[in-house]
VEXDREN-720482 format. One line per 4 residues: number of its first residue (from 1); for each residue x, y, z of N, C-alpha, C. Coordinates in pm, whole numbers, plus 32768, in hexadecimal, padded with zeros to 4 digits. Layout:
NUM	X Y Z X Y Z X Y Z  ...;
//
This chain:
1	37A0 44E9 9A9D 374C 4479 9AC6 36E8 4455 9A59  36AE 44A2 9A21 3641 449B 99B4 36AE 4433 993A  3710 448C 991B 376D 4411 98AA 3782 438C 98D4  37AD 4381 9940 37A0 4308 99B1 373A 4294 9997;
5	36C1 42D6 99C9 362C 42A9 99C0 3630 4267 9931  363A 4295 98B0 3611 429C 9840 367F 421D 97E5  3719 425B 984B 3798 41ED 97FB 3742 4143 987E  371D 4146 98E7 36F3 40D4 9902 365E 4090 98AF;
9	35EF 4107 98AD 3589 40B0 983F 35D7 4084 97F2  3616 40B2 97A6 3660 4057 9718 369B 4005 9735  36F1 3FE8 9785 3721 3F6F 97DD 36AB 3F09 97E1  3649 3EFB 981D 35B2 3EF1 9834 3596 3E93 97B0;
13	357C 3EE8 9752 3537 3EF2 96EF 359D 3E6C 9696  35F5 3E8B 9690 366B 3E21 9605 365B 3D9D 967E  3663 3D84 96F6 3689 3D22 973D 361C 3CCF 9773  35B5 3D04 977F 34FF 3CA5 97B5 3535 3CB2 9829;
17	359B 3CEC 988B 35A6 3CD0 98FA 3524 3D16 9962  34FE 3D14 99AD 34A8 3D4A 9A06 347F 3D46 9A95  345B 3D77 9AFB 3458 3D68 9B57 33EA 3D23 9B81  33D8 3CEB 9BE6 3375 3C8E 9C09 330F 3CB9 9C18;
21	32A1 3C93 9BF8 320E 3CAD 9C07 31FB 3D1E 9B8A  3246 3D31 9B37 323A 3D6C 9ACB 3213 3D08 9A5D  31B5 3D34 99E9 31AF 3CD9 9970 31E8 3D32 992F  3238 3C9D 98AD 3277 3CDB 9831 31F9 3CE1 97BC;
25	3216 3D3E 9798 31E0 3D33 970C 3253 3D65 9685  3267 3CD7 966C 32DE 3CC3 95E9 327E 3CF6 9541  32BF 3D33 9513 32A6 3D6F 9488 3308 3D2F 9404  32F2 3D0A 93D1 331F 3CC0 9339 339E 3D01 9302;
29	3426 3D38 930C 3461 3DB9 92D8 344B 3DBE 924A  33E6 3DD9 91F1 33D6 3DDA 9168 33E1 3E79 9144  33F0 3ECD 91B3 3440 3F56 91D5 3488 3F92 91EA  34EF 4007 9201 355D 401B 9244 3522 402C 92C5;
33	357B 4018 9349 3529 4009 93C7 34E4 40A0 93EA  3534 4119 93AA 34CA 417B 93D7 3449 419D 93AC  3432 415B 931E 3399 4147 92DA 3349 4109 9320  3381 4090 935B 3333 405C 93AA 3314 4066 9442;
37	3357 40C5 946C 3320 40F8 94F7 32D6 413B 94C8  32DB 41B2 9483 327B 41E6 9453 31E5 4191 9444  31E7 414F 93EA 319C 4106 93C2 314A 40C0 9446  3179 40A6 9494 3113 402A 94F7 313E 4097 9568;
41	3165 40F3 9574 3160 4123 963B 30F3 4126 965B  307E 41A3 95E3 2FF1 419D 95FA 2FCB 4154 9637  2FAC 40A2 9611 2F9C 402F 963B 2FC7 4001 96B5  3025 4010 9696 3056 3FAF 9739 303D 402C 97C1;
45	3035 40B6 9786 2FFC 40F4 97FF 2F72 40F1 9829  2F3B 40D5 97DB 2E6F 40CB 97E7 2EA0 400A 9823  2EE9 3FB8 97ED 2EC7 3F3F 982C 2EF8 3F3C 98A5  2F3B 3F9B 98D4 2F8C 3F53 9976 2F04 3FCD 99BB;
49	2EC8 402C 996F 2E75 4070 99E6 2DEC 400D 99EF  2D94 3FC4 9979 2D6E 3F88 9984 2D35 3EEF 99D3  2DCD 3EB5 99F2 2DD4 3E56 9A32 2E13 3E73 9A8B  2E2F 3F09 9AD4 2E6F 3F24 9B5C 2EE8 3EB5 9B7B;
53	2F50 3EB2 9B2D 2FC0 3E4D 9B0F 301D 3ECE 9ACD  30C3 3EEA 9AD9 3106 3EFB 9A81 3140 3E9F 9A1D  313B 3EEF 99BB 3155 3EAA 98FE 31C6 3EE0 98F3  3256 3E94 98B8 3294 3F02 9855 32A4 3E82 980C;
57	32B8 3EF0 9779 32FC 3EC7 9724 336F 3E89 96FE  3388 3E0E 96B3 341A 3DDF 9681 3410 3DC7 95F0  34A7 3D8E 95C3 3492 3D79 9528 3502 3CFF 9554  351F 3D03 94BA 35BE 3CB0 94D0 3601 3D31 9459;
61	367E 3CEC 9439 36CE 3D10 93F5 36BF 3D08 935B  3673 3C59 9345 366E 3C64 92C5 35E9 3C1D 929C  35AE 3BF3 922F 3536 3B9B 922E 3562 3B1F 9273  35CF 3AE7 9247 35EC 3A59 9271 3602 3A44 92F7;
65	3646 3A93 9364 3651 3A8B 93C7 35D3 3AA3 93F9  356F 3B0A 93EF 3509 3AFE 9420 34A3 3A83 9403  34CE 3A45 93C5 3466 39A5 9391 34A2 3949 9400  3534 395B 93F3 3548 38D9 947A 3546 3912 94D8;
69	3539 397B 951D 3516 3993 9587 3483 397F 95A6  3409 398C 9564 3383 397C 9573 3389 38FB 958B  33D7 3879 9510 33EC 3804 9540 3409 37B0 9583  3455 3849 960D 349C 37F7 9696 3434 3835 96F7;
73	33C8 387E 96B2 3337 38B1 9723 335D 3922 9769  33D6 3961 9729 33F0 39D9 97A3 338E 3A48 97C5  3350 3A34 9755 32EC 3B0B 974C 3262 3AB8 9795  3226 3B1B 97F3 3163 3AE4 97EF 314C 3B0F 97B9;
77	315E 3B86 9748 310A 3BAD 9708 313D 3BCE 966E  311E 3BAA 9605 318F 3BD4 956C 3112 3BC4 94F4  3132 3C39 94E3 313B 3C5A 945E 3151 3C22 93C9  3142 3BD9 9366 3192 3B9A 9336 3137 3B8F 9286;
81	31A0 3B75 9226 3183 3B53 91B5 311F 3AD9 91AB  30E0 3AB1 913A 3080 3A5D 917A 3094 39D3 9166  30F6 39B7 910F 311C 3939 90D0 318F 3916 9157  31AB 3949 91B5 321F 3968 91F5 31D3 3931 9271;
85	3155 3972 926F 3111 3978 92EC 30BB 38FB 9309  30A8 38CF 926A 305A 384D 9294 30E0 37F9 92AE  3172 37D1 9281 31AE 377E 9291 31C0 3785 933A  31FB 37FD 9395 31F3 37FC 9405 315D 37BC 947A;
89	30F7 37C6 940E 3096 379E 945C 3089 370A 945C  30BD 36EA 93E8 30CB 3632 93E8 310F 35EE 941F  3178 363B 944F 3201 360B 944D 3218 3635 94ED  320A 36C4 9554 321A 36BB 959B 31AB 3702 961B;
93	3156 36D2 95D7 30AD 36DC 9611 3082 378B 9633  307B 37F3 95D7 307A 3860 9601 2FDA 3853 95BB  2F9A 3890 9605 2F2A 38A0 960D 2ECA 3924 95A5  2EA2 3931 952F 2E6D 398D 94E8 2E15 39D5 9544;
97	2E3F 3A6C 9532 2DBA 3ACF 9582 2D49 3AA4 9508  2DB9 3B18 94A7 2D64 3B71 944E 2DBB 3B70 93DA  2D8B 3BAB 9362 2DB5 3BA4 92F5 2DAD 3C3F 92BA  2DE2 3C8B 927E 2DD3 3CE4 9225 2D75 3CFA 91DA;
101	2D11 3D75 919F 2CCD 3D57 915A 2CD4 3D5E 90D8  2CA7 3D41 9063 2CC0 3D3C 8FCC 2D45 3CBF 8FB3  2DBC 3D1C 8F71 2E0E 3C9C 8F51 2E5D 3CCA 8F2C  2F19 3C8A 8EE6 2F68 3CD7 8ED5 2FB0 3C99 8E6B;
105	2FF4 3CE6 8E05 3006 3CAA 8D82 30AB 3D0F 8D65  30E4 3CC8 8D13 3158 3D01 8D02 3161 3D63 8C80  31AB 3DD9 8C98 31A4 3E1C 8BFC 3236 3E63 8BFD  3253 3E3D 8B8A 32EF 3E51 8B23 32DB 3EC8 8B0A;
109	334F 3F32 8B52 3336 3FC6 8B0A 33B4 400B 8AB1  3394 4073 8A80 33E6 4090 8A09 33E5 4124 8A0C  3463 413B 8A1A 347A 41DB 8A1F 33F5 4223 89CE  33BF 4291 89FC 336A 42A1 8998 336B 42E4 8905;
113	33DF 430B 8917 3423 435C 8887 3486 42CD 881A  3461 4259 8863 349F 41E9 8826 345B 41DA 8787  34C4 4196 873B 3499 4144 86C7 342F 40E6 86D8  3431 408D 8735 3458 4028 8734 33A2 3FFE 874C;
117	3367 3F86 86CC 32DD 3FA1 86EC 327E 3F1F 8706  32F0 3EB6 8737 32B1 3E37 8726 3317 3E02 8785  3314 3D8C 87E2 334D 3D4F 8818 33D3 3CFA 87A0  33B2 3D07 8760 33F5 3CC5 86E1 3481 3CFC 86E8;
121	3469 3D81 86B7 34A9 3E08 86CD 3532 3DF2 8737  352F 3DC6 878D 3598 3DAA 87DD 35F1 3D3E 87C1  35EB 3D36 8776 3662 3C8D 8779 36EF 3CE7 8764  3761 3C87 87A9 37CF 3CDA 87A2 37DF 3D2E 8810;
125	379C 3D5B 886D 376D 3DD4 889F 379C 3DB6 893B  3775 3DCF 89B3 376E 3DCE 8A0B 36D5 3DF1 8A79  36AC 3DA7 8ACD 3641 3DE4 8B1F 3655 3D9E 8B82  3658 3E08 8BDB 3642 3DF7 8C8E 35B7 3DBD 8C94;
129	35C9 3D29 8D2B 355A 3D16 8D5B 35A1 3D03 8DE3  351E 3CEC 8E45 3537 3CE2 8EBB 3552 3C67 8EDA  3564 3C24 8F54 3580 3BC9 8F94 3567 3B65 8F31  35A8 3AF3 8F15 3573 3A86 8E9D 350B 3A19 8F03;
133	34FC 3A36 8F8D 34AC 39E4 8FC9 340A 3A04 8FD8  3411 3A84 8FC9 33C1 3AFE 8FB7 331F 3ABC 8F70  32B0 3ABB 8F86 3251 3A9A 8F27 3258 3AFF 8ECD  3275 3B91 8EFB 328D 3BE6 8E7F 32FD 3BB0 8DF5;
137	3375 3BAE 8E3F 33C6 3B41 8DC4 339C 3AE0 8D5E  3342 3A9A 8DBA 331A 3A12 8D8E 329E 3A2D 8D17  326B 3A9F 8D32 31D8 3AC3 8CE5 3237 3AF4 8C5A  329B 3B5C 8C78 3312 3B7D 8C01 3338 3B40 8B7C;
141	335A 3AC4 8BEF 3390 3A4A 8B94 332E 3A2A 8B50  32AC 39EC 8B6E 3254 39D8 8B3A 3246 3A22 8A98  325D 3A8D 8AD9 3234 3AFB 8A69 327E 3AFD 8A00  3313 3AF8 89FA 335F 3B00 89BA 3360 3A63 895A;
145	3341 3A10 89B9 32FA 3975 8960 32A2 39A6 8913  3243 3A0A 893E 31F8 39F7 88C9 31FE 3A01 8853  324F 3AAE 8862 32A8 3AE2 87DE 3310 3A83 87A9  332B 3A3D 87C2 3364 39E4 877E 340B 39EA 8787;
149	342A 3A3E 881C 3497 3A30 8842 34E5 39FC 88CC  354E 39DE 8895 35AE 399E 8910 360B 3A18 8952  35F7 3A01 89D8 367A 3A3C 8A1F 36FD 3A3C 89FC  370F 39A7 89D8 37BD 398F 89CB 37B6 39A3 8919;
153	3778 3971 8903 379C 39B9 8867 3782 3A2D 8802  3739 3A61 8827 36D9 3AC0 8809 3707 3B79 8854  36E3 3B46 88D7 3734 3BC6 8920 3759 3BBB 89BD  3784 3C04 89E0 37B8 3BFA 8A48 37A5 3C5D 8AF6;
157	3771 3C0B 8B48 3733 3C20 8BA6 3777 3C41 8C20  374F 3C9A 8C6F 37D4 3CE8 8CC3 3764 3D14 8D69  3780 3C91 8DA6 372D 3C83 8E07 3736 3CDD 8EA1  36DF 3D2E 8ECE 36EE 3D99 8F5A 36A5 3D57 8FDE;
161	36A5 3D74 9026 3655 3D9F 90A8 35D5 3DA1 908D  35D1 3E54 9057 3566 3EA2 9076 3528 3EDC 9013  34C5 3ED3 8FD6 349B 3EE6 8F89 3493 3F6B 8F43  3474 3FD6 8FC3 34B8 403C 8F7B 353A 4066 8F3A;
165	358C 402A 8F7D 361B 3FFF 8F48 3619 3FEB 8EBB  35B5 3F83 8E7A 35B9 3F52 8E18 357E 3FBF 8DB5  350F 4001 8DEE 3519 4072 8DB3 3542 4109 8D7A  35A2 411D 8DC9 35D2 418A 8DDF 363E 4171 8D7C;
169	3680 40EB 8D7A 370C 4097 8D1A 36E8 40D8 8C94  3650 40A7 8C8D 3638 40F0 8BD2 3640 4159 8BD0  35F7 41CD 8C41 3615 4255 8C2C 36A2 4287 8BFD  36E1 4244 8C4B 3792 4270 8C42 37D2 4256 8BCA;
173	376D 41CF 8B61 377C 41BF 8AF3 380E 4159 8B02  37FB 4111 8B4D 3860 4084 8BA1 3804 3FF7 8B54  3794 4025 8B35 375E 3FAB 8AF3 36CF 3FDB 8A86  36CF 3F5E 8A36 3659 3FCB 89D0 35D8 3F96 8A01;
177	35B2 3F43 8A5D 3533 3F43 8AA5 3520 3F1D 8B2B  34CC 3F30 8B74 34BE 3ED0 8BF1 3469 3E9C 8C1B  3439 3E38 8C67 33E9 3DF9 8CB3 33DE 3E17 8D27  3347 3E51 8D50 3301 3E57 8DEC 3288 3E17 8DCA;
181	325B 3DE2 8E52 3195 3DFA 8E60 3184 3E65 8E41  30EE 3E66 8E1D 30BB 3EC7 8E05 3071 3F39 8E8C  3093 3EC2 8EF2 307C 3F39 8F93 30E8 3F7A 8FB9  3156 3F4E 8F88 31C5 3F78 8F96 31EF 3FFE 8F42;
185	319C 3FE8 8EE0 31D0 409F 8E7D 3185 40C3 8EC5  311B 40AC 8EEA 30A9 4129 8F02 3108 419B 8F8B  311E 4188 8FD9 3174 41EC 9058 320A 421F 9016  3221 41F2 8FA6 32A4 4222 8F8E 3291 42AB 8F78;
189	330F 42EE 8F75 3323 4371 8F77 32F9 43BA 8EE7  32C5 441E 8EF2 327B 4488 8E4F 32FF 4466 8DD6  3395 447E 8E33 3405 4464 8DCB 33DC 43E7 8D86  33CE 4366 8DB4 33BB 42FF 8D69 3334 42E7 8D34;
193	32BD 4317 8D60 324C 42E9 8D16 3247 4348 8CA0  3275 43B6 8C92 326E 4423 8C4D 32C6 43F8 8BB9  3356 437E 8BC3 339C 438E 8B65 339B 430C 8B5B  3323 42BC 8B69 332C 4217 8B5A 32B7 422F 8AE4;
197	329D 418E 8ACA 322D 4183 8A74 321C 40EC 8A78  3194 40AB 8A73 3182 4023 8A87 31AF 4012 8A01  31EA 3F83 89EF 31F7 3F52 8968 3199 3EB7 8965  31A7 3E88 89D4 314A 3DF4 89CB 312E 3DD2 8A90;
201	30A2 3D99 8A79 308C 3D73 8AF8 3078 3CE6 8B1A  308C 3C8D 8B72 307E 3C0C 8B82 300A 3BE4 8B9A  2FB0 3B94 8BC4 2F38 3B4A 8BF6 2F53 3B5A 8C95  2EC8 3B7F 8CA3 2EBB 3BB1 8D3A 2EC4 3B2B 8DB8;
205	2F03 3B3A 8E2E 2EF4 3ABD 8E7D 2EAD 3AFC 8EFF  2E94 3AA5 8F7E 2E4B 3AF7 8FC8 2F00 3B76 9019  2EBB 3BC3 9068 2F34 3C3D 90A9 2F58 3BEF 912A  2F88 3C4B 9189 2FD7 3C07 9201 2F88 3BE7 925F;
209	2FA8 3BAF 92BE 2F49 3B61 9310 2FB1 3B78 9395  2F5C 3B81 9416 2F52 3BA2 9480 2F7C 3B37 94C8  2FE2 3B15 952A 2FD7 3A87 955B 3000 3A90 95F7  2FD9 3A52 9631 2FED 3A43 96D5 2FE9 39BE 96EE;
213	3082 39C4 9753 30C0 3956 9791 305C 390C 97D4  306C 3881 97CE 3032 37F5 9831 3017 381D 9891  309C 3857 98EB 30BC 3869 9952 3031 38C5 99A0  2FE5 38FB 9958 2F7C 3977 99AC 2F3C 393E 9989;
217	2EE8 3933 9A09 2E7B 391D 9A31 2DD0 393F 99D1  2D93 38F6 999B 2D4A 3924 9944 2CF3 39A9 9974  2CC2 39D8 9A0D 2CA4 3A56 9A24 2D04 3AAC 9A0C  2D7B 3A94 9A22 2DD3 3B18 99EE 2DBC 3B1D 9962;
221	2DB4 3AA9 98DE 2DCA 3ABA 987F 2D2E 3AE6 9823  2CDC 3AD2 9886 2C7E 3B22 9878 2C59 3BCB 9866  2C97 3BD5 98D3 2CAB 3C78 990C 2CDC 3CBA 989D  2D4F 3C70 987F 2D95 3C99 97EB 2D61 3CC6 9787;
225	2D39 3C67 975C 2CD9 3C4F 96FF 2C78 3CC7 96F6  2C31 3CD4 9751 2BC7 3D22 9778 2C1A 3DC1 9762  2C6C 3DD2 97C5 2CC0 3E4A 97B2 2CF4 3E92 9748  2D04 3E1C 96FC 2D36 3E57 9664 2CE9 3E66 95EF;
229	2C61 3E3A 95F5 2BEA 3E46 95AC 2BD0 3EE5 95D5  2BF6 3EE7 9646 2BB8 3F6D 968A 2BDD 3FB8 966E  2C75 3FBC 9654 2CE7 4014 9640 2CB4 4048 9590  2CA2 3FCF 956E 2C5C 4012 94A8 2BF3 4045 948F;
233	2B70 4048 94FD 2B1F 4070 9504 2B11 40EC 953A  2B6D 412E 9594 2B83 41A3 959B 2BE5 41C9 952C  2C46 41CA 94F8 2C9A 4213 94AA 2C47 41E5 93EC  2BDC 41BA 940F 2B8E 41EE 9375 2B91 427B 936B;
237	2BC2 4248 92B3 2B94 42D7 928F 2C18 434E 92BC  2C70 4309 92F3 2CEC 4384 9341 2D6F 4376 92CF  2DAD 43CD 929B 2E24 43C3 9269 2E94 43A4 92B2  2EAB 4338 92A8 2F16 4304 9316 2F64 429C 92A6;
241	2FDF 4252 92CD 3024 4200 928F 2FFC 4178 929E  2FAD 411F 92DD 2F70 40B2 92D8 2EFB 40DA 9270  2EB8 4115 9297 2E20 4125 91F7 2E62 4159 917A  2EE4 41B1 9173 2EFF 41A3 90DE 2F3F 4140 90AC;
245	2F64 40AE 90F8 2F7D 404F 90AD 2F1D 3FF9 90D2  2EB7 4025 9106 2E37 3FA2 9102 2E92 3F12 914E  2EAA 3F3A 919F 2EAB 3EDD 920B 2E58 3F22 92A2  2DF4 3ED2 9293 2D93 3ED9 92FB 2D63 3E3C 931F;
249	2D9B 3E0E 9380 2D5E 3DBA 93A8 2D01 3D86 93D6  2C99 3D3B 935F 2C14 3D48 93D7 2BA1 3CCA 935C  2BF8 3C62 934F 2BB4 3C0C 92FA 2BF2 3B86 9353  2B9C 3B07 935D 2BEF 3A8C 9388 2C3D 3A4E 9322;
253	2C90 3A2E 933F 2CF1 39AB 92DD 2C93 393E 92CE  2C8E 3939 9267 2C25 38B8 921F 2C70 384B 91EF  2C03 37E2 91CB 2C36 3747 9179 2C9D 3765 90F4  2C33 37C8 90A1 2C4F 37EE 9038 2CB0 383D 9037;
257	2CF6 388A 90A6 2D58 38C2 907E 2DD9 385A 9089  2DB8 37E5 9101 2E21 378E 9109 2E41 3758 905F  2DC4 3744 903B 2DEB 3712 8F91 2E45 375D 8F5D  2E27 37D8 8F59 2E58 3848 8EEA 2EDF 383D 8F03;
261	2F18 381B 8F77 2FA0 3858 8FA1 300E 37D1 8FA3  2FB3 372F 8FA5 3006 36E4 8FB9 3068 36D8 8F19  308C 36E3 8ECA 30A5 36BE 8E6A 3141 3726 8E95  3124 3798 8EDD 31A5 37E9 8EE5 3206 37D5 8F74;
265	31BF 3793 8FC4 31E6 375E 9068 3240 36FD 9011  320E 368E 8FE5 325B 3640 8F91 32DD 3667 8F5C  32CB 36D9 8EF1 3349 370E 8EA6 3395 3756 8F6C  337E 379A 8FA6 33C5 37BB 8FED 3422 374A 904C;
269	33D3 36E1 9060 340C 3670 9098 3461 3624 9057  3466 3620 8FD1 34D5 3603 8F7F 355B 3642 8F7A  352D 36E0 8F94 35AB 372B 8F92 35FC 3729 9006  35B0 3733 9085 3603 370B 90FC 3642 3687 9106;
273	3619 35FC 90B7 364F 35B4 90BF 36CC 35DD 9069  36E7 3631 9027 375A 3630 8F8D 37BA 3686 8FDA  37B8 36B7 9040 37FA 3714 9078 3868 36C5 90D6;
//
């Protein structure tokens, strides 16, 4: 029965399905899905005791499926990249709690016993990035503009899921660099932080942002709100997997972050149209 229990959460979890009077709370998969239970159970167990409501968790399958699904309003509650998160909020009225605090920037890593000592260094080469819809991707690209290289001519880009994915590819020595956020190395496993090495970092944008459906009632989305401030205010200071990647939610979504981020809502809305 316990395997039972555990093969239906996962059922649960890949599908947003849920039972009534339950809230979802959808998570971004920029993880493999067991990182990320890990990662948010803490959470969603302090928020369903909080607001005397059951919470579970969902994801989707891939970044992209989880974008049109936020776009058809299924989750009340998600998680989400932030360039990702403002397009859903424009587009299909999801409501900002909260925002992450600090900010999140992309960094190119390099075996650490590598040659290799400049973004330059790679042409010819190969490097994993994540999702190309990804603001992490997008910060990449950036980067690789700066150095003064192209994807298609220059080198060649070998796109995953999950970001650890993308990291682990270089370990195996499947590619000579890769692309994550930089919240994203931080929880990876001692194997990979231990045999990586930054080689270049991108310009910081704001981190993920918190969003709740139309559909609730602004006292529920209050409660929320409230609940999950609460939830960071007790787990200060605790070694847990949300504070070692500095996602703590507990800042509002501002004007200024709408600035920072429209220029990449844009590039993402281009790509769904190319698809």
């Amino acid at each position: 029965m316990r395997h039972k229990g555990w093969y239906v959460a996962w059922l649960l979890f890949w599908s947003g399905l849920s039972p009534a009077g339950e809230l979802t709370l959808a998570v971004e998969p920029f993880l493999t899905p067991r990182s990320l239970v890990a990662a948010f159970q803490p959470l969603r167990d302090s928020l369903s005791e909080q607001i005397n409501q059951p919470v579970v968790l969902v994801t989707a399958k891939n970044y992209e499926e989880y974008l049109n699904r936020l776009l058809r309003g299924e989750f009340d509650l998600a998680i989400v990249g932030p360039h990702s998160g403002l397009m859903v909020v424009e587009r299909a009225g999801y409501i900002p709690l909260l925002r992450a605090a600090g900010g999140l920037k992309a960094v190119l890593l390099v075996r650490r016993d590598a040659s290799i000592q400049t973004p330059r260094d790679l042409v010819g080469q190969t490097v994993s990035f994540p999702h190309a819809m990804t603001i992490t991707a997008m910060l990449g690209q950036e980067l690789l503009e700066q150095a003064g290289l192209e994807d298609v001519r220059d080198l060649t880009l070998r796109y995953n899921e999950f970001q650890n994915t993308a990291a682990m590819m270089l370990l195996r020595k499947e590619v000579a660099a890769a692309l994550v956020s930089d919240l994203a190395l931080l929880p990876m496993s001692d194997e990979i932080k231990q045999g990586v090495r930054v080689l270049a970092s991108s310009k910081q944008v704001p981190p993920m942002v918190l969003l709740a459906n139309k559909q609730l009632d602004v006292e529920t989305r209050t409660r929320i709100g409230q609940a999950v401030i609460h939830f960071e205010m007790q787990e200060a200071g605790r070694d847990h997997f949300l504070s070692r990647i500095g996602i703590n939610f507990n800042h509002p979504f501002t004007d200024q972050d709408r600035k920072a981020l429209l220029p990449y809502v844009e590039k993402l809305e281009r790509q769904r149209e190319q698809r």
